[in-house]
DSSP file (Angstrom, degrees, kcal/mol; ACC not computed):
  #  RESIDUE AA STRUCTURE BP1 BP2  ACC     N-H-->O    O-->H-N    N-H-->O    O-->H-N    TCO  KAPPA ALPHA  PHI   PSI    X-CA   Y-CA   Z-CA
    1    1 A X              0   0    0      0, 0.0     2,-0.6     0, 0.0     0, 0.0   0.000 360.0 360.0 360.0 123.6    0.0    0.0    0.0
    2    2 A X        -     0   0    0      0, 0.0     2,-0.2     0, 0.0     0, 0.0  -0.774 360.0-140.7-110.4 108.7    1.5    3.0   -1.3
    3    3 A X        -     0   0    0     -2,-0.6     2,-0.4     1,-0.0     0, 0.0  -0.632  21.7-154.3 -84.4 133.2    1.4    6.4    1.5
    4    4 A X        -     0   0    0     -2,-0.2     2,-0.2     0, 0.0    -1,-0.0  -0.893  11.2-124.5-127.4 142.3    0.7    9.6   -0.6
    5    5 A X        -     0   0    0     -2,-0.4     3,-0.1     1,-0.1     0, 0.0  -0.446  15.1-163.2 -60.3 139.8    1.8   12.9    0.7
    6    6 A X  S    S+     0   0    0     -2,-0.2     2,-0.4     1,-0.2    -1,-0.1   0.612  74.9  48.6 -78.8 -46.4   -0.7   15.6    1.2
    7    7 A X  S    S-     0   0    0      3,-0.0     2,-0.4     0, 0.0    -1,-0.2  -0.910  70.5-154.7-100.7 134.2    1.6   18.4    1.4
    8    8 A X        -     0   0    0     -2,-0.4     2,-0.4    -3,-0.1     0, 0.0  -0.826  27.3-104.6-121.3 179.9    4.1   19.0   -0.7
    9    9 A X        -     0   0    0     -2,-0.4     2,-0.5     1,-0.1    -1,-0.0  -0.577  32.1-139.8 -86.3 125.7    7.3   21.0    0.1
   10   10 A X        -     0   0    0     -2,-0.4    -1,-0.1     1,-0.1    -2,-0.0  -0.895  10.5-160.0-102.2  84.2    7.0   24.2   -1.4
   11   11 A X        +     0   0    0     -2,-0.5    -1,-0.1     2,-0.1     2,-0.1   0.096  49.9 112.9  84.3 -46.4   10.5   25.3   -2.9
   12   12 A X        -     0   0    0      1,-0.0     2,-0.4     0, 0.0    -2,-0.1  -0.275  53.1-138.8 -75.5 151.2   10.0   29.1   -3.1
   13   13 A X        -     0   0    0     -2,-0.1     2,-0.3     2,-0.0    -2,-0.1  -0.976   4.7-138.9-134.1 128.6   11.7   31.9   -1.2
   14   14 A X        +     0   0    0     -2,-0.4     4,-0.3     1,-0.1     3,-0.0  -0.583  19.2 177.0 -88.6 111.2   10.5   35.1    0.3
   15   15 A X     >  +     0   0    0     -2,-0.3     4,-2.0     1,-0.1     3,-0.2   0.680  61.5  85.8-103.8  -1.9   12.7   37.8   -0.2
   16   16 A X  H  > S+     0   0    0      1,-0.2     4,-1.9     2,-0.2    -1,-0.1   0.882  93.1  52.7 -62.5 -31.2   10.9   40.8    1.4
   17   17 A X  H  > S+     0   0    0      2,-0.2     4,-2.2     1,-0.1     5,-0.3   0.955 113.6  51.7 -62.8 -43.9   12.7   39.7    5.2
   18   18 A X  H  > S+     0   0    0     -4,-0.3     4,-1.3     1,-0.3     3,-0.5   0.946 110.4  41.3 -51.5 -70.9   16.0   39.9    2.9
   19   19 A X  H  X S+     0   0    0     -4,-2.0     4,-1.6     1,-0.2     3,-0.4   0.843 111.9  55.7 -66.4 -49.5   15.3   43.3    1.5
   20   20 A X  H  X S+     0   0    0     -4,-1.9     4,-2.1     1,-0.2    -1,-0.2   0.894 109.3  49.0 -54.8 -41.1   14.0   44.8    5.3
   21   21 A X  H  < S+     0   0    0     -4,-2.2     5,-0.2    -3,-0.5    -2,-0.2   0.756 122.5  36.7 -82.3 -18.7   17.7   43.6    7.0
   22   22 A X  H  < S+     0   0    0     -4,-1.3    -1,-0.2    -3,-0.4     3,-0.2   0.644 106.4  58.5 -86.4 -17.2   19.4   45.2    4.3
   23   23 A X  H >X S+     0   0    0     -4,-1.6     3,-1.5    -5,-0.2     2,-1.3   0.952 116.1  40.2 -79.5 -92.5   17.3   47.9    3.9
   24   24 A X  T 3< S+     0   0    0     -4,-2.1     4,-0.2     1,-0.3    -1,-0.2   0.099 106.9  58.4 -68.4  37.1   18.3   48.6    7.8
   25   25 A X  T 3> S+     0   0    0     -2,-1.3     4,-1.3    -3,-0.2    -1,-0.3   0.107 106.0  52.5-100.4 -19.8   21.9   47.9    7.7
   26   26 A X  H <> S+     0   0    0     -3,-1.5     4,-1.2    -5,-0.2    -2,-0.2   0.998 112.0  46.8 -65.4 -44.6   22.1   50.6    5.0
   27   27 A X  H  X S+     0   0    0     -4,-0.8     4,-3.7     2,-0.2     3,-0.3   0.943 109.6  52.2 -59.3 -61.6   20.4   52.9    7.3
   28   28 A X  H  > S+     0   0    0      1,-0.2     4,-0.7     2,-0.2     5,-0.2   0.785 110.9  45.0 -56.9 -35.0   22.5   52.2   10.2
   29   29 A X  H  < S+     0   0    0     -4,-1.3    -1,-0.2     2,-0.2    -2,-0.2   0.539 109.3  56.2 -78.0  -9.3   25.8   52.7    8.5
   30   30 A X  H  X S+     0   0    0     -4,-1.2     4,-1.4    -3,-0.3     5,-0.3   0.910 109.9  48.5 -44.2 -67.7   24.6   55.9    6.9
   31   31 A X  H  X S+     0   0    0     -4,-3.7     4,-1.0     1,-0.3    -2,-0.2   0.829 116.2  40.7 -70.0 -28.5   23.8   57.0   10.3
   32   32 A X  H  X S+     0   0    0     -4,-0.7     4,-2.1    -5,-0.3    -1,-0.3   0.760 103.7  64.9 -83.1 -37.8   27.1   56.0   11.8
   33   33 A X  H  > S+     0   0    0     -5,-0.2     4,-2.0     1,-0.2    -2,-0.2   0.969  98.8  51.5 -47.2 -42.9   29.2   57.0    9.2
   34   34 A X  H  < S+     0   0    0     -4,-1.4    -1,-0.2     1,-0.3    -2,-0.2   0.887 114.2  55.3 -77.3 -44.4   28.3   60.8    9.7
   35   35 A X  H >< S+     0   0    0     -4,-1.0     3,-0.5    -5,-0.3    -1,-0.3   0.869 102.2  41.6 -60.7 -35.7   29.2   60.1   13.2
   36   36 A X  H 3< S+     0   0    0     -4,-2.1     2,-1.1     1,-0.2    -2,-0.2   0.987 119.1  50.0 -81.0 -42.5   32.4   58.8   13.5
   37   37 A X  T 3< S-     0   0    0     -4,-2.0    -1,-0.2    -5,-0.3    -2,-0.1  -0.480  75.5-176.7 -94.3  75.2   33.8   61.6   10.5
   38   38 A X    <   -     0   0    0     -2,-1.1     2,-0.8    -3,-0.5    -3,-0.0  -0.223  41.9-100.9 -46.0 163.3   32.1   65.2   12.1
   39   39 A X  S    S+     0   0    0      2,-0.0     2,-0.2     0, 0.0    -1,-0.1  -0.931  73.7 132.0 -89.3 102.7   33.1   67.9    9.5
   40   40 A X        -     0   0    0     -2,-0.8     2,-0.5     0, 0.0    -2,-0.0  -0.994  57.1-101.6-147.8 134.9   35.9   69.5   11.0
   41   41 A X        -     0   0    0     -2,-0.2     2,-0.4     1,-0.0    -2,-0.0  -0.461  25.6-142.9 -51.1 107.5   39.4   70.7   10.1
   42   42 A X        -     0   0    0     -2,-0.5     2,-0.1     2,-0.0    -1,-0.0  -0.740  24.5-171.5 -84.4 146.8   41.9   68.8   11.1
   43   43 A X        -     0   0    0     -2,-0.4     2,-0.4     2,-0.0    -1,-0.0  -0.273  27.7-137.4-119.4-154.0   45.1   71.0   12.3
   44   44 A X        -     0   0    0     -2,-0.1     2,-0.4     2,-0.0    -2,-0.0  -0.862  38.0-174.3-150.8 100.1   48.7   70.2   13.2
   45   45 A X        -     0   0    0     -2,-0.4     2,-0.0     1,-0.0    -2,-0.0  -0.909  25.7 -94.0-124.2 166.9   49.0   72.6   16.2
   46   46 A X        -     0   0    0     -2,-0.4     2,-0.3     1,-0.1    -2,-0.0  -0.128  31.9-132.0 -83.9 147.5   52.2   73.3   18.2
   47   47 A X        -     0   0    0      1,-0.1    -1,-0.1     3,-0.0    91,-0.1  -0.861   7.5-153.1-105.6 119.7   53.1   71.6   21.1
   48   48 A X  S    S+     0   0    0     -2,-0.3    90,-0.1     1,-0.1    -1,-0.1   0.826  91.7  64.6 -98.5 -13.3   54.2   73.2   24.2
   49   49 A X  S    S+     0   0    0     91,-0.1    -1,-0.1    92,-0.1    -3,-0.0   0.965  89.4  96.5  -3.3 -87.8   56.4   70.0   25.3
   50   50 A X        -     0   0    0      1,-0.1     2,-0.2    90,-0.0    -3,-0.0   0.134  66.1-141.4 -39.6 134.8   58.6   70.4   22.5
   51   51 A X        -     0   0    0      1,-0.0     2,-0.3     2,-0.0    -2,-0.1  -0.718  17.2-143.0 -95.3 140.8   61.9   72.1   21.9
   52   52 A X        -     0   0    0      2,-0.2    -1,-0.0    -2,-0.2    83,-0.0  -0.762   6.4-147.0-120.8 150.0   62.6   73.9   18.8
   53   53 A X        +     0   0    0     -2,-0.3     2,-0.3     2,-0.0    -2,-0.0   0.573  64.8  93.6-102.9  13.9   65.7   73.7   17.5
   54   54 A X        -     0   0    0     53,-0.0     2,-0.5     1,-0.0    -2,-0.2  -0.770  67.3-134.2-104.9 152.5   66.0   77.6   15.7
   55   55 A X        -     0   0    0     -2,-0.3    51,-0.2    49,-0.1    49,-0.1  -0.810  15.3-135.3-113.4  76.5   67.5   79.9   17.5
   56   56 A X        -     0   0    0     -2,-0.5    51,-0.2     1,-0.2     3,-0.1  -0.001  16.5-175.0 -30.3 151.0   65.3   83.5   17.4
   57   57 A X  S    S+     0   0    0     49,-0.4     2,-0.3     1,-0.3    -1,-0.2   0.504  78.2  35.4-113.5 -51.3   67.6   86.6   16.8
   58   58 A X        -     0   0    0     48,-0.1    50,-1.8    21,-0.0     2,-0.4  -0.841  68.5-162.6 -98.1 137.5   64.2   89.0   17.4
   59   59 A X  E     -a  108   0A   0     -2,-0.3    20,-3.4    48,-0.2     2,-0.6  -0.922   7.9-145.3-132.4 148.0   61.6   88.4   19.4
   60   60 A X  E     -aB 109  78A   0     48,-1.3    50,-0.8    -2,-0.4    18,-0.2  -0.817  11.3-157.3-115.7  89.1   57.9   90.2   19.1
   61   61 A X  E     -aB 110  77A   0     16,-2.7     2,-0.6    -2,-0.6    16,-0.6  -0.203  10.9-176.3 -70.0 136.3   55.7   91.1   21.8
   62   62 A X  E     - B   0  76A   0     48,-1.9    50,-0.4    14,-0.1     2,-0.2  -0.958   6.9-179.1-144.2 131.6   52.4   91.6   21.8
   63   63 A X  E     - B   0  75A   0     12,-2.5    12,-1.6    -2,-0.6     2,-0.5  -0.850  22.1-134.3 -99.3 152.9   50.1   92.8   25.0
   64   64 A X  E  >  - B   0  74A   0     -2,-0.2     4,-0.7    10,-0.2    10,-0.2  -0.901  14.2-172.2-117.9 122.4   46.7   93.4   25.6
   65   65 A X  T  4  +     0   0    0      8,-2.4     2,-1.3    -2,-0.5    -1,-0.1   0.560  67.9  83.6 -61.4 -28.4   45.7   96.6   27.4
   66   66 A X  T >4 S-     0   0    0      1,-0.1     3,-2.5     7,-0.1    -1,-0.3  -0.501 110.5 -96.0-110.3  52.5   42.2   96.2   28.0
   67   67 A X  T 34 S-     0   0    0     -2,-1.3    -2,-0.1     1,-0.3    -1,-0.1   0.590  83.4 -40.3  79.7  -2.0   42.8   94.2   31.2
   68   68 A X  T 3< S+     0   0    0     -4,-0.7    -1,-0.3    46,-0.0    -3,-0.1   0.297 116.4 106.4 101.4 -14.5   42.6   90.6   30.1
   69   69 A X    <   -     0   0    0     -3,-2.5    -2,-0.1     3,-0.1    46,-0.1   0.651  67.1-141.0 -14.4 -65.2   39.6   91.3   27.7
   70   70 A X        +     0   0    0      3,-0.1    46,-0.2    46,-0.0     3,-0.1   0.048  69.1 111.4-178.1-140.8   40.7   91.2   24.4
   71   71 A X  S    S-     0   0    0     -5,-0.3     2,-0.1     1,-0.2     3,-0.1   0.518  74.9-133.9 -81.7  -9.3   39.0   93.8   22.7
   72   72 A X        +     0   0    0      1,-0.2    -1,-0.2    -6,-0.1     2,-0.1  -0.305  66.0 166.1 112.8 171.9   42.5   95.9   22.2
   73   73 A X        -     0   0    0     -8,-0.1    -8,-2.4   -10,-0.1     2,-0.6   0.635  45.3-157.8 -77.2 154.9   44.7   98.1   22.1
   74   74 A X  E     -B   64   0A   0    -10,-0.2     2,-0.3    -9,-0.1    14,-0.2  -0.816  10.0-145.8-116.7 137.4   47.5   96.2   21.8
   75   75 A X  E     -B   63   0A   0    -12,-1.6   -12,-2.5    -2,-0.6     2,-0.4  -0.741  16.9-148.8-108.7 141.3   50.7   97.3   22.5
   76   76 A X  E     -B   62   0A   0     -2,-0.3    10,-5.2   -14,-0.2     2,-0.4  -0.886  13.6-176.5-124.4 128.4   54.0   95.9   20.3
   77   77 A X  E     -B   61   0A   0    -16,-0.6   -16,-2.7    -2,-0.4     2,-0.4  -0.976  18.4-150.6-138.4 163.9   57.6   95.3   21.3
   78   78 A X  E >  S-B   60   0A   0     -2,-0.4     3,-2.1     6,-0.3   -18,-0.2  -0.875  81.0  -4.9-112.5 141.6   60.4   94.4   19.8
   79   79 A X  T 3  S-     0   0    0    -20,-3.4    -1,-0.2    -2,-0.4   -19,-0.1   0.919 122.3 -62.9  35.6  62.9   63.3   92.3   21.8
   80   80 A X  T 3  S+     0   0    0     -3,-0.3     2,-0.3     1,-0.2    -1,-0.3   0.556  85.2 161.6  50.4  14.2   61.4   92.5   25.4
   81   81 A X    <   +     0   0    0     -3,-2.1    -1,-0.2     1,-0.2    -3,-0.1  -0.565  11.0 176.4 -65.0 123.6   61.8   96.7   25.2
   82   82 A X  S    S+     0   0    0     -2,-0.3     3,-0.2     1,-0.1    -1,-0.2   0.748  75.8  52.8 -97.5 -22.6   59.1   97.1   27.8
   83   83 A X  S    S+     0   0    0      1,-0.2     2,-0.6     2,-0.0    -1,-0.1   0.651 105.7  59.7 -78.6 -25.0   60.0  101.3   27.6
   84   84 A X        +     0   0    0     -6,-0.1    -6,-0.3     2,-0.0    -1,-0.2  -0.491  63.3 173.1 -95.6  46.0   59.5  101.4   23.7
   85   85 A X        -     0   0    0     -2,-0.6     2,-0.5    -3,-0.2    -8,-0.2  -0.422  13.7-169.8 -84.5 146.9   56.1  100.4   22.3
   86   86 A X        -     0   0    0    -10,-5.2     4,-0.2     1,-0.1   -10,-0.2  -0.919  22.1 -89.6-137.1 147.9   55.7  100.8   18.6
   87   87 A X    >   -     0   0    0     -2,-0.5     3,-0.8     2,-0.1     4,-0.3   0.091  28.1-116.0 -32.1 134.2   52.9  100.7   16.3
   88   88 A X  G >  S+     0   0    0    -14,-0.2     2,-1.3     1,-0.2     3,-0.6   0.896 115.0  57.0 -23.5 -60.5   51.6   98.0   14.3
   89   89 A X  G 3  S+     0   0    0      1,-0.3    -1,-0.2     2,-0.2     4,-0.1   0.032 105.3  53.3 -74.9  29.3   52.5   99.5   11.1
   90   90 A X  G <> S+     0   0    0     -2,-1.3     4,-1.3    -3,-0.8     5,-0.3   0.374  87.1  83.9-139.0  -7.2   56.5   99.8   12.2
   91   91 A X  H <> S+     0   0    0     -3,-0.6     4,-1.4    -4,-0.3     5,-0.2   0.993  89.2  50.9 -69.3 -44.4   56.7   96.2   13.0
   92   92 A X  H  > S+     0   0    0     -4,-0.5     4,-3.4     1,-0.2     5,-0.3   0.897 112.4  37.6 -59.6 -44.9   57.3   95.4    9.7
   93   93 A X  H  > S+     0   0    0      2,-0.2     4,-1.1     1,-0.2    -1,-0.2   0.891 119.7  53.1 -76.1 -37.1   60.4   97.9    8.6
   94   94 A X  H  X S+     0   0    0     -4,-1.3     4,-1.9     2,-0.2    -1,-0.2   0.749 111.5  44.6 -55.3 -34.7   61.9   97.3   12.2
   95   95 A X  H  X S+     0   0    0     -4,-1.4     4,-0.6    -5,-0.3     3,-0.4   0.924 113.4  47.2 -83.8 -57.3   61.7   93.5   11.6
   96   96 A X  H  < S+     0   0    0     -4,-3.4     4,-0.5     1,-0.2    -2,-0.2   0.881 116.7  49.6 -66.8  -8.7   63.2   93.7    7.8
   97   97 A X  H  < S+     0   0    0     -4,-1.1    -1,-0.2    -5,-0.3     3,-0.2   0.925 113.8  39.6 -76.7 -33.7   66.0   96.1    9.5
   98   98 A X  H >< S+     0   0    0     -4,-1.9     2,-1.0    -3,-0.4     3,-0.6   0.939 126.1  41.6 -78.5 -78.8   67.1   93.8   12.7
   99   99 A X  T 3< S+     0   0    0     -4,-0.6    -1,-0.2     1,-0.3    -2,-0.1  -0.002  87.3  90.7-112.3  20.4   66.8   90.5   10.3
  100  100 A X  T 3  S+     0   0    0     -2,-1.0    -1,-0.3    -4,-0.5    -2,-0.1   0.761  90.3  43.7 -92.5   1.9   68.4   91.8    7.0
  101  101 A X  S <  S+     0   0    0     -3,-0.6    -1,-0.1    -4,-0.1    -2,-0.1   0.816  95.2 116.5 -81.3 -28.9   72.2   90.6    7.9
  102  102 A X        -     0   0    0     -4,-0.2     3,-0.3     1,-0.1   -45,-0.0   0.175  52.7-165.5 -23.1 146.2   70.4   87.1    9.1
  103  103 A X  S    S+     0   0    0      1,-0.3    -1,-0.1     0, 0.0     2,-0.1   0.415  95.9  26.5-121.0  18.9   71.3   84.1    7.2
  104  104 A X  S    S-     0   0    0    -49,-0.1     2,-0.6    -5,-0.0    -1,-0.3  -0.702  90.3-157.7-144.3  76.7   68.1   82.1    8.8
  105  105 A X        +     0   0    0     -3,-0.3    28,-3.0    26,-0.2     2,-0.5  -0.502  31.6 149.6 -68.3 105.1   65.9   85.1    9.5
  106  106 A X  E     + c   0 133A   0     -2,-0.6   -49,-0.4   -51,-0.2    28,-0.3  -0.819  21.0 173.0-156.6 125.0   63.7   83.9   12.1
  107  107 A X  E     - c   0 134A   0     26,-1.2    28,-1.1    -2,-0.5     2,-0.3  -0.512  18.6-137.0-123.8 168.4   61.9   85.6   15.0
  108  108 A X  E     -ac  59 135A   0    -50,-1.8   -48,-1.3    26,-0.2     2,-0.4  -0.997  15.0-139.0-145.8 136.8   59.1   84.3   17.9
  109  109 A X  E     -ac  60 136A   0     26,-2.0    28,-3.8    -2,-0.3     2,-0.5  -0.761   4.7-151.3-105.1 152.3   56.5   86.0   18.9
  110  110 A X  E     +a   61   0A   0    -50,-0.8   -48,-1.9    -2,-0.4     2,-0.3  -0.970  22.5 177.3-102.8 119.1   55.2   86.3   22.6
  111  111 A X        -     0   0    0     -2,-0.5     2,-0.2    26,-0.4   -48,-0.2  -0.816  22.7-127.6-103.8 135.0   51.8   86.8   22.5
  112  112 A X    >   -     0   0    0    -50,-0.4     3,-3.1    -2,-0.3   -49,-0.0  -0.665  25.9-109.4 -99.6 162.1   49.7   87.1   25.7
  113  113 A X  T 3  S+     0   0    0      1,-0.3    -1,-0.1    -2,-0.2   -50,-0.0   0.649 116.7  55.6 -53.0 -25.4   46.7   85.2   26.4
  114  114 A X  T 3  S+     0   0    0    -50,-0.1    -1,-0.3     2,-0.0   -51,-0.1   0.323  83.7 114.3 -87.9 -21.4   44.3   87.4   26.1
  115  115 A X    <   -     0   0    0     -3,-3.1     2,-0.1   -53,-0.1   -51,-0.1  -0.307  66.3-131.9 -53.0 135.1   45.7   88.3   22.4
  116  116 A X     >  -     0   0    0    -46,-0.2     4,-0.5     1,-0.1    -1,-0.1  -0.354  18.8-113.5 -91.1-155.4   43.2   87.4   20.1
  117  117 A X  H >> S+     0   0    0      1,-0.2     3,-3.9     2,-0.1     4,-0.6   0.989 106.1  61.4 -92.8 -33.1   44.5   85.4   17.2
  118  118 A X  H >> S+     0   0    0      1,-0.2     3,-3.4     2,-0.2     4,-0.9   0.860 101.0  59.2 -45.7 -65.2   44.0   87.7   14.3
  119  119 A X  H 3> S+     0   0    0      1,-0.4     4,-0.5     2,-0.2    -1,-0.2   0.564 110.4  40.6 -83.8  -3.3   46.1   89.8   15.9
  120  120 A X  H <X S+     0   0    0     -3,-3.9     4,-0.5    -4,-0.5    -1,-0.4   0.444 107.9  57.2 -85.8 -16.3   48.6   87.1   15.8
  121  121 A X  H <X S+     0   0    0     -3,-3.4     4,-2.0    -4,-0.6    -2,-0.2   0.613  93.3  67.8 -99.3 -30.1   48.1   86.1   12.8
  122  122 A X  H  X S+     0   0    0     -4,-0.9     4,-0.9    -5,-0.3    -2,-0.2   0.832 101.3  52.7 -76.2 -35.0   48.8   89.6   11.5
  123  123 A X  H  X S+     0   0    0     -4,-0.5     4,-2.3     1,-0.2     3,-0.5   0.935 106.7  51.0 -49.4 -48.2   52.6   89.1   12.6
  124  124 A X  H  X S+     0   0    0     -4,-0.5     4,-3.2     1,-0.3    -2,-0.2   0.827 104.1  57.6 -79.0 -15.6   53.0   86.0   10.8
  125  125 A X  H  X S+     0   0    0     -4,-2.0     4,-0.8     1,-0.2     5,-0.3   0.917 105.1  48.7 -76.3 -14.6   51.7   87.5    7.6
  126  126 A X  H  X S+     0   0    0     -4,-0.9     4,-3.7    -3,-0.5    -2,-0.2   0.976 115.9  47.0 -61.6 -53.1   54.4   90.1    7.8
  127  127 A X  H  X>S+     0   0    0     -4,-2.3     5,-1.9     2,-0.2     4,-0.7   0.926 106.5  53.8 -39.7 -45.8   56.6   86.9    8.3
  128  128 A X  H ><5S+     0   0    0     -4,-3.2     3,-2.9    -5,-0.2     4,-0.4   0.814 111.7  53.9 -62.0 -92.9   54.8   84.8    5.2
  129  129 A X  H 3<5S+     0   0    0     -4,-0.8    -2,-0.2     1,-0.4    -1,-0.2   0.605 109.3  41.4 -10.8 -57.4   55.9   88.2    3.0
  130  130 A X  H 3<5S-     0   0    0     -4,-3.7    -1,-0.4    -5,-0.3    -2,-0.2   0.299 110.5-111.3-105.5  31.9   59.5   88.5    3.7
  131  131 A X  T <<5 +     0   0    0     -3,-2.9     2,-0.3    -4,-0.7   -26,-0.2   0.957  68.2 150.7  65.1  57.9   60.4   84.7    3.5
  132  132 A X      < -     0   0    0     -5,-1.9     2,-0.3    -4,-0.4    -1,-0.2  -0.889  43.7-132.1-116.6 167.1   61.1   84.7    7.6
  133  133 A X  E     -c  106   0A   0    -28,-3.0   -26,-1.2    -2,-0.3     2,-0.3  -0.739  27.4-143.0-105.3 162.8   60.5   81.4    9.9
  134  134 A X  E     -c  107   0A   0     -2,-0.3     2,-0.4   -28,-0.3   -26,-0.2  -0.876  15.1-155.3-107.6 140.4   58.4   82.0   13.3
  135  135 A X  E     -c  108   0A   0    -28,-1.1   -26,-2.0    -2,-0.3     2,-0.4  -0.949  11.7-150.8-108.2 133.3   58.6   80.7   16.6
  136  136 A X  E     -c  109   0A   0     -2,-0.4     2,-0.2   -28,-0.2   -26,-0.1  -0.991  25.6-139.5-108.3 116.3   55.0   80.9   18.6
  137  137 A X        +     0   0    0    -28,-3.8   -26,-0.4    -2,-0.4     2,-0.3  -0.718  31.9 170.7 -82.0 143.7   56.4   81.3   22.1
  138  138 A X        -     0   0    0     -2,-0.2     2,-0.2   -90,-0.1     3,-0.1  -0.977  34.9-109.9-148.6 145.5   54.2   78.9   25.0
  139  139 A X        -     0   0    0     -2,-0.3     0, 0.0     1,-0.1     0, 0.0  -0.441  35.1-100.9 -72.4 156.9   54.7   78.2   28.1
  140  140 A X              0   0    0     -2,-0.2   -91,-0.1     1,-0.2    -1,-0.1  -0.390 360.0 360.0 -68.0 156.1   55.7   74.6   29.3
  141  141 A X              0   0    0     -3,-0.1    -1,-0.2     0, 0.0   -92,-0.1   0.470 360.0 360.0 -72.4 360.0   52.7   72.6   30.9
């Protein structure tokens, strides 16, 4: 006596579970992705640990008047004259006068905390212009 199946084994495959776990692993690494790279600038900034191995001939001072502020004016010296302060607009002909015998022209400025940075910034472009090196002076930790 010959036993007949009733059911038979159905062969076909349901892809819509397939397409949902793929669907939200797409989602989920989208969402992580964004995370892990913020959009930001990465920099290379100076280390106050570290010893530099050029040797400043001039050094560039920069205070800020207004108290810890700030907001300015800022007073400029050249080679720690605390009796001398001179203009912004003199730093430059004063710098290409001490550094034209140099044969590494290369100066650091001291900047106080309280400087903001443009005003810092404003040195090194004189620096970028006449093919001089910089030192940014920091205190040790």
């Amino acid at each position: 006596m010959a036993i007949k199946r009733t059911t038979k084994v159905d062969s076909s495959f349901s892809m819509s579970s397939m397409t949902d776990i793929v669907f939200l692993l797409l989602i989920f690494f989208l969402v992580t992705s964004t995370l892990i790279n913020p959009n930001a600038l990465k920099l290379l900034l100076p280390k106050s640990t570290g010893q530099v191995s050029a040797k400043a001939t001039v050094s560039v001072s920069i205070d800020d008047l207004s108290d810890g502020k700030g907001q300015g004016p800022y007073r400029y010296h050249l080679n720690g004259d605390t009796k001398n302060a001179i203009e912004f607009s003199q730093i430059e002909s004063e710098l290409i006068n001490l550094l034209q015998d140099e044969e590494d022209p290369t100066f650091s400025i001291y900047a106080d905390q309280s400087v903001p940075v443009g005003e810092v910034v404003q040195v090194m472009n004189i620096a970028k212009r006449n093919h001089y090196k910089v030192i940014m002076a920091t205190s040790p930790e």
